[in-house]
C-alpha positions in Angstrom: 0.0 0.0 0.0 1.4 3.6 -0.8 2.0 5.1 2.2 0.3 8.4 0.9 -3.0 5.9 0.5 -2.2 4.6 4.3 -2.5 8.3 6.1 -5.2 9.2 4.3 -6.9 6.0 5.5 -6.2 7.0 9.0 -7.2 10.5 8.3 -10.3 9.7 7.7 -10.7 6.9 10.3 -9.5 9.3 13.1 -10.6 12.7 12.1 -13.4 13.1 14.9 -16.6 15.5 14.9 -14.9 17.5 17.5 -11.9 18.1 14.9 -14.1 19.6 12.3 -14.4 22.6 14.0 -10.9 23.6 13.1 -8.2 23.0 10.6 -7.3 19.3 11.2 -3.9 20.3 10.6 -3.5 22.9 13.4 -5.3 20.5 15.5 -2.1 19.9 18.0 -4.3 17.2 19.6 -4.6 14.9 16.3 -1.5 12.7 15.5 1.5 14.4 13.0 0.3 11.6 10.2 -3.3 12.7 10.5 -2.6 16.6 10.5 -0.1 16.2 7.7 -2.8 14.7 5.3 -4.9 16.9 5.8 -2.7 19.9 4.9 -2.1 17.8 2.0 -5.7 17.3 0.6 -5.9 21.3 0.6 -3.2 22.4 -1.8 -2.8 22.8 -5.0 -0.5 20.8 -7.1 1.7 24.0 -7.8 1.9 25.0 -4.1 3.0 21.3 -3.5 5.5 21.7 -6.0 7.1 24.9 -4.6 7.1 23.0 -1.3 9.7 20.0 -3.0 12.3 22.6 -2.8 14.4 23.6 -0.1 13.5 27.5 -0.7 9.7 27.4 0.2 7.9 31.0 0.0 5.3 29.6 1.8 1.1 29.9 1.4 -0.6 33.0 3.5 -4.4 31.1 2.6 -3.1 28.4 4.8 -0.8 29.9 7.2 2.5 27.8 6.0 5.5 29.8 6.4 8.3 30.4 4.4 10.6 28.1 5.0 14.2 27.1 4.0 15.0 23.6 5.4 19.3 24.3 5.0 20.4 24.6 7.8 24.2 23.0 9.3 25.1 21.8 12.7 28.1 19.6 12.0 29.9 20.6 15.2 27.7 23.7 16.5 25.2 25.8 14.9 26.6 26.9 11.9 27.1 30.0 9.4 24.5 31.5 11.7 26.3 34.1 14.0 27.4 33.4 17.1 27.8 29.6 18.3 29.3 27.5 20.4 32.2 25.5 18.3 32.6 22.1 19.3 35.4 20.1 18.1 35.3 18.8 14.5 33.4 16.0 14.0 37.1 13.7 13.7 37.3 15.1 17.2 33.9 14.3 18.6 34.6 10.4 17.1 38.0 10.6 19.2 36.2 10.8 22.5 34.8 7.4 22.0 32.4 9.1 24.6 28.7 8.4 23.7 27.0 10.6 27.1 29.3 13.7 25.9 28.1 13.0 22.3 24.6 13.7 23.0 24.8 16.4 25.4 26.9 17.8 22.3 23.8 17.1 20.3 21.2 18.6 22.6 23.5 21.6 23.0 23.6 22.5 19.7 19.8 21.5 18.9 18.8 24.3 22.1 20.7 27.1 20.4 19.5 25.8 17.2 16.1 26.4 18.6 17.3 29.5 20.2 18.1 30.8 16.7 15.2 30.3 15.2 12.9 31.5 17.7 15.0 34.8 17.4 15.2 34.8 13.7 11.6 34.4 13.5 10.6 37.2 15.6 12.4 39.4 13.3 10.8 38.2 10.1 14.0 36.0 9.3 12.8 32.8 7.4 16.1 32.4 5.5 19.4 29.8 5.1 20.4 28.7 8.3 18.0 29.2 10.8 15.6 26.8 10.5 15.2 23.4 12.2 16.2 20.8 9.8 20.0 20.4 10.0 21.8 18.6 7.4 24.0 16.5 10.1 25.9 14.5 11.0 28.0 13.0 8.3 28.3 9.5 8.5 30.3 8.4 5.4 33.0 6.3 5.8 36.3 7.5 6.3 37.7 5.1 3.8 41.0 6.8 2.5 42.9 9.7 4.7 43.3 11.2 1.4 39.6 12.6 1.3 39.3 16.2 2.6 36.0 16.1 3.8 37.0 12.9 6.0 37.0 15.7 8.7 33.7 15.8 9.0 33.0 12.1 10.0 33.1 9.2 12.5 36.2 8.0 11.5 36.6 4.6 9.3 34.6 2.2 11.5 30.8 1.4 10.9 30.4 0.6 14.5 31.8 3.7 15.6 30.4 5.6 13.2 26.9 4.1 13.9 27.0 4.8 17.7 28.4 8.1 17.4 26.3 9.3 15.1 23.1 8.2 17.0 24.0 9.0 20.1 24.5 12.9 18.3 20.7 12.7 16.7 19.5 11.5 20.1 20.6 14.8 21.8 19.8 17.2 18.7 16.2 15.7 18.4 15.5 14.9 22.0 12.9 12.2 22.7 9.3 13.9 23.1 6.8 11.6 21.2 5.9 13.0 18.3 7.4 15.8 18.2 11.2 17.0 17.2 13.5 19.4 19.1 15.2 20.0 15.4 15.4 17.4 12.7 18.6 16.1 12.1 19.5 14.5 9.0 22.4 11.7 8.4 24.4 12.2 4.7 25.7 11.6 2.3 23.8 8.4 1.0 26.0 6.7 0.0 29.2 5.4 -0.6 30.7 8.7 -0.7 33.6 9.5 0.4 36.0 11.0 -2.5 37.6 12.4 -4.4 36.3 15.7 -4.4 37.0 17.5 -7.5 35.0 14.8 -9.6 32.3 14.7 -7.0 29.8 15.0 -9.1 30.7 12.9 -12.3 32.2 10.0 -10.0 31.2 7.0 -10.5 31.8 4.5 -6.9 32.3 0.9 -7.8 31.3 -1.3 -4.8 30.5 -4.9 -4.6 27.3 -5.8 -2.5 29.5 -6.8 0.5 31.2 -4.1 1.1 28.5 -1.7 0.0 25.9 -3.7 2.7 28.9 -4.6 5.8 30.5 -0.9 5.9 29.1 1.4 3.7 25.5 1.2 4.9 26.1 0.4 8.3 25.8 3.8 9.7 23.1 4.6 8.0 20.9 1.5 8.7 21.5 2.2 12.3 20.3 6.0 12.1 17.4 4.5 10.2 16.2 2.0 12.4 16.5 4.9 15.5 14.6 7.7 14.1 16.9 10.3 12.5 14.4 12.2 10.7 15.9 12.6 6.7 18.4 11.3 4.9 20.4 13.1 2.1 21.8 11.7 -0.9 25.4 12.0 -2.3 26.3 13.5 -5.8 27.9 10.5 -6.9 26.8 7.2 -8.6 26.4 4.2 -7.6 27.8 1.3 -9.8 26.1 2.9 -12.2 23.9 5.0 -11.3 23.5 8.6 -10.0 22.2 8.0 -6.1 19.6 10.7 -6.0 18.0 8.5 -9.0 18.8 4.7 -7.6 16.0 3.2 -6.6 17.3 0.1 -5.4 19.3 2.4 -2.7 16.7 4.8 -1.8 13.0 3.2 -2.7 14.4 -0.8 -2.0 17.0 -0.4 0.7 16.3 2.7 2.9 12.2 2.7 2.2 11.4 -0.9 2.3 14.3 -2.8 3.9 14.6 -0.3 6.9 11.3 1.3 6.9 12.2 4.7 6.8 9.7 7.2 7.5 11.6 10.2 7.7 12.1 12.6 4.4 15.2 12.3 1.7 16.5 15.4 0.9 19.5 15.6 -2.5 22.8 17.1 -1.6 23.1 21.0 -3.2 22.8 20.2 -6.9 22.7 16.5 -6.9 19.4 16.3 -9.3 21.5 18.9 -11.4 24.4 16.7 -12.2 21.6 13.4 -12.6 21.5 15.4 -16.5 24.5 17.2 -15.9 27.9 16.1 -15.4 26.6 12.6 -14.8 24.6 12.3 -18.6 22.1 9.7 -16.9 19.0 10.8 -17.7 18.2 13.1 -20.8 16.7 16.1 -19.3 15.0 18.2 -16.1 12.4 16.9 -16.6 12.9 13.3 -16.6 15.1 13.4 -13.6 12.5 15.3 -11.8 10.0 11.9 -12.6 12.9 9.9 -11.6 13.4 11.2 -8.3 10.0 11.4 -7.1 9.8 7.3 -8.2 12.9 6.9 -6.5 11.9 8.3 -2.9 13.1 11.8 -3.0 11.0 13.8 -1.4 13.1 17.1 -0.8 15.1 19.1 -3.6 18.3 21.1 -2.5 17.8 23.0 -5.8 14.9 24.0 -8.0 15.0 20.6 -10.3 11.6 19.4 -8.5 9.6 23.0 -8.4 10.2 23.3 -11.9 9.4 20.1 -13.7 7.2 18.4 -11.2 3.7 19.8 -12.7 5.2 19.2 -16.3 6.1 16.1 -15.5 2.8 14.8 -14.5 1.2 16.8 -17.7 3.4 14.5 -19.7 2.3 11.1 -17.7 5.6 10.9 -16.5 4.4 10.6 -12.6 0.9 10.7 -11.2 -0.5 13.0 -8.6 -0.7 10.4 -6.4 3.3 10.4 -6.6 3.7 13.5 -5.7 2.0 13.2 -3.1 3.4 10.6 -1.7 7.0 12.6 -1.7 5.7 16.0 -0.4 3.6 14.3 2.8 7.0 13.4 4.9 8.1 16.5 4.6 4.6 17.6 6.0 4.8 15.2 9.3 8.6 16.4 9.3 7.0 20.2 9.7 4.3 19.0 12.4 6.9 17.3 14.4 8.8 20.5 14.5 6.0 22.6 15.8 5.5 24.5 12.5 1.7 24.7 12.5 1.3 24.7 16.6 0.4 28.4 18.7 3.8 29.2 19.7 3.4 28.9 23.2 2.8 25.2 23.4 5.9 24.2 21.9 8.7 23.2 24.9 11.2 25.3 23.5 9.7 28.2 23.0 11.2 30.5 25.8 14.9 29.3 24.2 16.6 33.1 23.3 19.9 34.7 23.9 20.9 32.9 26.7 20.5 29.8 25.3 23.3 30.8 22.8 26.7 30.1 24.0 25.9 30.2 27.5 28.4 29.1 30.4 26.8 25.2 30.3 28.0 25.3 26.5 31.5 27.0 26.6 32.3 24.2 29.6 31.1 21.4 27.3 33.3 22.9 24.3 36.2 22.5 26.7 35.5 19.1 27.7 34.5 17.6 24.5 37.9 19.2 23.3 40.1 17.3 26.0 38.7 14.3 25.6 39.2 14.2 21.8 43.1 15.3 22.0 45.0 12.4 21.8 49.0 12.1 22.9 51.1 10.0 20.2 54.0 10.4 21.9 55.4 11.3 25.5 59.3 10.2 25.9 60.8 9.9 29.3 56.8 11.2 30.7 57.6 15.1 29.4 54.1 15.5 30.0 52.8 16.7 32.0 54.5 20.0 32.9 54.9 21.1 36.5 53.6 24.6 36.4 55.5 25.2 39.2 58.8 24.6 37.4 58.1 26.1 35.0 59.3 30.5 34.6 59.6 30.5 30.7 57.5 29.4 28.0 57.7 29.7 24.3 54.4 29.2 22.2 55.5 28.8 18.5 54.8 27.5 15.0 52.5 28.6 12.5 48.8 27.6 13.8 49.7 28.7 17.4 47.2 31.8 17.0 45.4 30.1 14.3 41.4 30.7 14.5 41.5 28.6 11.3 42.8 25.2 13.5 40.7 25.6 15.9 37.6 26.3 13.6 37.3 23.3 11.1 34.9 23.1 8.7 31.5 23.7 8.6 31.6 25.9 11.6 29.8 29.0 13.9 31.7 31.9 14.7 32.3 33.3 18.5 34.0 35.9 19.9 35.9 34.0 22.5 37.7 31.3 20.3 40.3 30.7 22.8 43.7 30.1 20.7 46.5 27.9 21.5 48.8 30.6 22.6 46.3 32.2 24.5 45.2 29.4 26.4 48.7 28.5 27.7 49.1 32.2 28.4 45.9 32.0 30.6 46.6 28.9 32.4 49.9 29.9 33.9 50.9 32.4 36.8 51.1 36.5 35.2 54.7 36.1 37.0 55.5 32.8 33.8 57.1 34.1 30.5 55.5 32.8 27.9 56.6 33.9 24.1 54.8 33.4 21.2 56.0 33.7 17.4 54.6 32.4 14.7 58.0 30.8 13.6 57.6 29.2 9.9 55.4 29.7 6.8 53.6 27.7 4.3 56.7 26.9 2.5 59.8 28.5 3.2 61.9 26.2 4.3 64.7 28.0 5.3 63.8 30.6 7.1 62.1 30.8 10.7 61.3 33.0 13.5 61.4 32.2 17.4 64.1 29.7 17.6 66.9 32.3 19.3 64.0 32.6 22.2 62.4 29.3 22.6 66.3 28.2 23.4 65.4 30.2 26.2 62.8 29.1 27.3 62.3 26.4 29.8 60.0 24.6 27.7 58.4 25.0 23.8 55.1 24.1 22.6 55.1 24.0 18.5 52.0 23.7 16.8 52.1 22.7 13.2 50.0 20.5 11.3 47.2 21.1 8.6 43.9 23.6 8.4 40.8 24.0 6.9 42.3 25.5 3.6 44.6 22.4 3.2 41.8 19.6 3.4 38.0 19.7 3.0 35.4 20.1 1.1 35.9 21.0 -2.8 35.8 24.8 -2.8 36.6 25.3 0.5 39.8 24.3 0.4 41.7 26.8 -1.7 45.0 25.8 -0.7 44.8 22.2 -0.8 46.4 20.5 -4.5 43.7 18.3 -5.9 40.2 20.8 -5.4 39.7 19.9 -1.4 41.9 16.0 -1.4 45.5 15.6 -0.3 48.1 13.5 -2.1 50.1 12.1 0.7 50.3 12.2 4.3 52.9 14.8 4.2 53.1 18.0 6.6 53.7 20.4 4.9 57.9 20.8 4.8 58.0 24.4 6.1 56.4 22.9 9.3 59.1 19.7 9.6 61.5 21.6 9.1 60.8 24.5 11.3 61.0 21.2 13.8 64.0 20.3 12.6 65.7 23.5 13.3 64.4 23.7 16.7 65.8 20.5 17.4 68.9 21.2 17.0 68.7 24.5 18.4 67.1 24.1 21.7 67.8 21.2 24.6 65.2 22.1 26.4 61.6 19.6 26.0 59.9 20.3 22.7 55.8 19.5 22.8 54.6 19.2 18.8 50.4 19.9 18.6 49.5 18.9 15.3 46.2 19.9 14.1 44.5 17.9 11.2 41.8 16.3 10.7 42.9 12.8 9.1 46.0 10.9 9.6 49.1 12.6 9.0 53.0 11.3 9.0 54.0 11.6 12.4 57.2 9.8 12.0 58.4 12.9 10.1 58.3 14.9 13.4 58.9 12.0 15.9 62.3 12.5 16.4 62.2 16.6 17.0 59.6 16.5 19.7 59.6 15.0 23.0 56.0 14.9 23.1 53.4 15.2 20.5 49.6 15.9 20.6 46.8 15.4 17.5 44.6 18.1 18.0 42.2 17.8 15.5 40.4 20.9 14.9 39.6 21.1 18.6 36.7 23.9 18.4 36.6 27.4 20.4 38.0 26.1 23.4 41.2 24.5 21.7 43.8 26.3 23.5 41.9 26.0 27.4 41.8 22.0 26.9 45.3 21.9 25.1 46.3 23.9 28.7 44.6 21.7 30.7 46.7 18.4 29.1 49.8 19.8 29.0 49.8 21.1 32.7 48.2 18.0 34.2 45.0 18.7 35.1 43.2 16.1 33.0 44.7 13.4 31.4 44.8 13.0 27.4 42.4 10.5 26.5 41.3 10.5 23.0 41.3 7.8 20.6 42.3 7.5 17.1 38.8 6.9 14.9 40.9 6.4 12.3 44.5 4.3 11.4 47.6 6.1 10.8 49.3 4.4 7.6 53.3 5.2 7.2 52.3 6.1 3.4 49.0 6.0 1.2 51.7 3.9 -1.1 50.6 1.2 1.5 46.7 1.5 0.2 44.7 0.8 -2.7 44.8 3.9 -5.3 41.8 6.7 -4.4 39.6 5.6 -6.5 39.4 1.9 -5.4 36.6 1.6 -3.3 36.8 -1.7 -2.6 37.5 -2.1 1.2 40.7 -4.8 0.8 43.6 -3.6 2.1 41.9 -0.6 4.1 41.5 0.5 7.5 42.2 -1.6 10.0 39.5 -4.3 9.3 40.8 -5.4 6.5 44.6 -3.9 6.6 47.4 -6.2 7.0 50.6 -4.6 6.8 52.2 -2.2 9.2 51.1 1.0 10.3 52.4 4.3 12.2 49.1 4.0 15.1 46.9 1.7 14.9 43.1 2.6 15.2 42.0 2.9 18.8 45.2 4.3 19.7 46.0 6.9 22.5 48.7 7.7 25.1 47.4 8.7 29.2 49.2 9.8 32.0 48.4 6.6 34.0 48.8 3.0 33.3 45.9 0.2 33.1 46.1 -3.6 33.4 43.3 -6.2 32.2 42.6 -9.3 33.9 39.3 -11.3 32.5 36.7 -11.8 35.3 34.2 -13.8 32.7 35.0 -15.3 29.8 32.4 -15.7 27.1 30.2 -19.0 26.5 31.5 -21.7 24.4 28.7 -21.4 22.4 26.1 -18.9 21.1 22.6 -19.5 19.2 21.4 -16.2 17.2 19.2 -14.4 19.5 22.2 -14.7 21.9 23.9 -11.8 23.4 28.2 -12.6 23.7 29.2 -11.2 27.1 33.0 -10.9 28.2 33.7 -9.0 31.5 37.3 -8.3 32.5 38.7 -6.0 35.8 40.6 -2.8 34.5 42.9 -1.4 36.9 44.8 2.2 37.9 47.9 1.5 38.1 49.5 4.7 37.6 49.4 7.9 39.8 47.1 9.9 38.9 43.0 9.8 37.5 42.7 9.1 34.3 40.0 7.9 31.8 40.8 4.5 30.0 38.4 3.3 26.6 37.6 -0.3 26.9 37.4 -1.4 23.7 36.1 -4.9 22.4 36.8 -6.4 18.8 35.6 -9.7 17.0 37.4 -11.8 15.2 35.7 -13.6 12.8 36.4 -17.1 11.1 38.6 -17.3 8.3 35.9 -16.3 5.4 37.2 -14.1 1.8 35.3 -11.3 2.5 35.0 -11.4 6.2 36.8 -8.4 8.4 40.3 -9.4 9.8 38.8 -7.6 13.2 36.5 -5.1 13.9 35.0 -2.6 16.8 32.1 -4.1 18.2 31.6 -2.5 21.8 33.4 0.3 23.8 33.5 1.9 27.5 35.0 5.2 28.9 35.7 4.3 32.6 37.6 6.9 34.9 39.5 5.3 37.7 41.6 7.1 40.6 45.1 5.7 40.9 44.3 1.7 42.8 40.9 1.9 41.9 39.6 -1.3 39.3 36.4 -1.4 37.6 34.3 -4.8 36.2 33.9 -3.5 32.3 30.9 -6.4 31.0 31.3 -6.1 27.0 28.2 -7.2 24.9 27.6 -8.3 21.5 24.4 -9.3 20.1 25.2 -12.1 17.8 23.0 -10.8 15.5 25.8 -8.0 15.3 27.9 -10.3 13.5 25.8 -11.4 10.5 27.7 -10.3 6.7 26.1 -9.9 3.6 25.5 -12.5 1.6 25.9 -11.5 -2.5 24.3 -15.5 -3.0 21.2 -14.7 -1.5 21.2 -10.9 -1.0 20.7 -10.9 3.0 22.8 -10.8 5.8 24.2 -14.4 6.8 25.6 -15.1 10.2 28.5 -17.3 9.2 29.0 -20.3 11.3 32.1 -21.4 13.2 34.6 -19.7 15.8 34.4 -16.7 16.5 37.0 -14.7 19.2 35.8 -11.6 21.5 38.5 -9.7 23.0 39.4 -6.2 24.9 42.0 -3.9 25.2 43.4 -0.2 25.0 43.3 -0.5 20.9 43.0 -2.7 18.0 46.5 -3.9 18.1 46.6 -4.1 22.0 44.3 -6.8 22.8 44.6 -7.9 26.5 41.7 -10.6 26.9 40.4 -13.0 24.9 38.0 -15.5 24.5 37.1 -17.7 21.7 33.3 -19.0 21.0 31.3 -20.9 18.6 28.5 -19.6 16.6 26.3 -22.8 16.2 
């Protein structure tokens, strides 16, 4: 039954006597299916039209707004005045923190709603302010090469899966029926490179890996409620995404019973008979795409050629209605057609906005996600009190760029690198700063006369915004948004270099990326070193807070660091042999899970999983982490299975995960579970997941590659 057929059905079934009275759809009593098809059964076919676009100049007869559903909340409000900036989305992954994950969420969904209620009240009904947000990004993080890899999970599906729906838990909250903002996961799907042919690429994926990694995430956000979905530019084996059917229609409609709205990335119906050359004209792609399951254009493909289309028997009325009436419930759940007082956010204003709660949450999101790669004879921490000089150097020190990321809200208190260490130490401390290298010169530098007087130097080098990201964006970066290698840049190393052999005193490298970058090159300059990320507004306060001791580092690498793309498939390949650490063989710089504390942990097993397991069975390990280092510290438990020796089947992979903090002595019981059903594979044979039979191993540790207990199973 068409779905459009269903809610009428229950329209008419439900819509009472009492409701005649009024409007059914400003009826707040009446469910969001019944309210939206009744809005539905009063427009006209242009005004339904005009509302397939994501630029809506609303209808005064029926009191629908204007309305432009773009809006951006990858790591904080964004391109919408003043936000709070979380770290990048690389950094929220590297928390491995799924609480501080949703209270990011339901931070950023309160100023959302903060924004709009203030936006509103002045008559503004444009970009950015709306309540649909076009996050989080769930793709893949395949190949460190992609610039836009940044703005993801990281390269595991579990990961990637929790993460993100622990993030659409806290930006749409859990009121029934109604939405706090409507989050949406992209980009759907296999997407994830290379940037500049974005929108002629064609991704070749066989069913396994297109069904065991590539849809993962988005199954996952499906089955939990994210509200829309957006489609990539690319195609699909074949075919253009915003126009496969067996993706959108077959796979997200039917298989997962999706209810939510799909919504094309910018252009994406454009390139369909465009760049792409898949369909002949406008018009046909606007047909195609309503068949397909699209029910929201980001351009003006669907408000032009819908009623034409339908005048040439292309699609039926019926079809159109059935894409415009999720976006309908979509606008009910958000309140749109509700008296403004009876919505629970309606008293969110200014102080909503980047209030204390926020900034604090900025900051701690932003030490959890720094991770230490090195620390040689325990530099770190730093005894403030031994501390009388300081030298803050290197050319993203004062960088609003590396804190910022992509995709990001502005603030006027973006705390720097250099001006967080300046802040966190006595007025009586020296601290320096000087910028100390360019882009490229790799000659000359700045700084190093006064950091070898200093009792300590803190260089931060590394990448930024304009190097990597999204095509466009990043104007500096030398294939249109991608990198090429793994490579610093060389002004940077050897800016290191020459410090090194300038100054005996420690040497503390920050890098700031946001993908895997060649470490080794500055290994042996630093005495410590520090990933970053692009650690949001309050970069340089947590930065302060590791270096001096009064947390611990604990982030976690989302992603593996390779010595050399040489060691991967080409770009292009998107086959998943030979990549990330599931199905990676060869030796690596860190491995995935990876990251340095100030304390020390041992693992002993407490319970040992079954010897066997039927497929409603849950696998359960337990083992006793302990303390034993000196000072508190957060350890991630992490729990991978190993799966029999299959051709397709992942070397290892993340299936569970704990953040524990201990005081120094203390142990915790960690109990890891795994639903068997979490270890069925696709099946090409018989197109349906297949839990593969035979022995199976669960075990724990700090990473992938540091595996501490083990225990071995049978799946009958």
């Amino acid at each position: 039954m068409r779905p459009i057929i269903f809610f009428i059905l229950v329209y008419s079934c439900f819509f009472t006597a009492e409701a005649t009275a009024q409007d059914a759809y400003k009826n707040t009593s009446l469910a969001p299916e019944v309210r939206a098809a009744d809005l539905l059964h009063r427009l006209t076919l242009k005004e339904k039209a005009m509302l397939l676009g994501y630029s809506n100049t609303g209808i005064p007869r029926l009191a629908i707004p204007a309305y432009n559903w773009w809006s951006e909340g990858l790591h904080g409000v964004a391109r919408a005045g003043e936000a709070t900036v979380f770290p990048q989305a690389i950094g929220i992954a590297a928390t491995f923190d799924r609480n501080l994950v949703q209270q990011i969420g339901s931070a950023i969904s309160t100023e959302a709603r903060a924004k709009y209620n203030l936006a509103t009240a002045r008559g503004n009904r444009g970009m950015y302010v709306g309540l649909t947000y076009w996050s989080p990004n769930i793709n893949i993080f395949r190949d460190p090469r992609w610039g836009r890899g940044q703005e993801t999970y990281g390269e595991d599906p579990y990961l990637t899966g929790e993460t993100g729906m622990a993030y659409v838990l806290g930006m749409q909250d859990t009121l029934p029926g109604k939405l706090k903002i409507a989050a949406a996961a992209k980009h759907f799907v296999a997407h994830s490179g290379p940037e500049q042919v974005r929108d002629t690429f064609n991704s070749i994926v066989i069913e396994e890996d297109l069904h065991d990694t590539y849809l993962y995430a988005f199954g996952k956000l499906a089955h939990n409620g994210v509200a829309g979905v957006m489609t990539a530019y690319n195609r699909l084996n074949g075919v253009p995404v915003s126009v496969n059917a067996p993706m959108v229609r077959q796979t997200l409609r039917d298989r997962w019973d999706f209810k939510g709205y799909v919504v094309t990335d910018c252009g994406a119906l454009d390139d369909v008979f465009g760049p792409h050359h898949y369909l002949r004209s406008s018009e046909e792609t606007a047909a195609a795409a309503i068949k397909t399951g699209i029910n929201l254009d980001c351009s003006d493909v669907l408000q032009t050629d819908v009623e034409k289309a339908i005048k040439d028997k292309l699609i039926t009325d019926a079809d159109v209605d059935s894409a415009l009436l999720p976006l309908l419930v979509t606008q009910m759940k958000l309140g749109f057609y509700d008296p403004e007082l009876s919505s629970p956010y309606h008293s969110y204003r200014e102080d909503s906005i980047h209030n204390v709660a926020h900034i604090a949450l900025a900051r701690k999101a932003a030490e959890e996600s720094m991770v230490l790669l090195q620390n040689e004879h325990h530099t770190l921490p730093l005894n403030p009190g031994k501390i009388n000089s300081i030298m803050v150097t290197g050319p993203n020190a004062a960088s609003l760029d590396a804190l910022a990321g992509s995709y990001h809200g502005v603030t006027s208190q973006m705390v720097s690198f250099v001006e967080g260490i300046t802040a966190s130490v006595g007025k009586g401390v020296r601290v320096e700063y000087d910028m100390g290298a360019g882009e490229t010169d790799t000659v000359h530098f700045g700084g190093i006369w006064c950091a070898g007087n200093a009792d300590v130097t803190i260089a931060v080098v590394g990448l930024l915004p304009v190097n990597e990201g999204e095509a466009g964006d990043a104007f500096l970066s030398p294939a249109g948004g991608d990198r090429v290698s793994l490579s610093l840049p060389a002004s940077h190393v050897a800016y290191l270099r020459a410090l090194r052999r300038a100054v005996k005193t420690p040497i503390i490298a920050v890098v700031t990326a946001g993908s895997a970058v060649d470490i080794a090159a500055i290994a042996p300059y630093a005495d410590a070193i520090i990933l970053a990320w692009y650690p949001g507004e309050q970069g340089g306060n947590a930065l302060a807070d590791i270096v001096f001791g009064k947390t611990s580092p604990s982030g976690r690498l989302p992603v593996t660091f390779y010595r050399s793309v040489t060691d991967i498939p080409v770009f292009t390949d998107y086959s998943m042999q030979g990549r990330t650490y599931r199905y990676f063989r060869g030796q690596v710089q860190y491995p995935f899970g990876y990251g340095l504390s100030y304390s020390t942990f041992t693992y002993e097993p407490v319970q040992m999983p079954d010897a066997k397991y039927n497929d409603d069975d849950t696998i359960s390990m337990a083992c006793r982490v302990t303390n034993t280092g000196s000072m508190c510290a957060d350890e991630i438990v992490q729990a991978y299975i190993s799966y029999p020796l299959e051709g397709h089947l992942p070397i290892k992979e993340l299936k569970d995960f704990e953040r524990i903090t201990l005081a120094p002595g203390e142990s915790k019981v960690v109990t890891l579970r795994v639903p068997v059903e979490e270890l069925k594979k696709w099946d090409s044979k018989h197109s349906a997941d297949k839990l593969y039979r035979g022995r199976y191993t669960l075990s724990a540790g700090p990473n992938s590659a540091d595996l501490r207990v083990n225990g071995s199973f049978l799946v009958k």
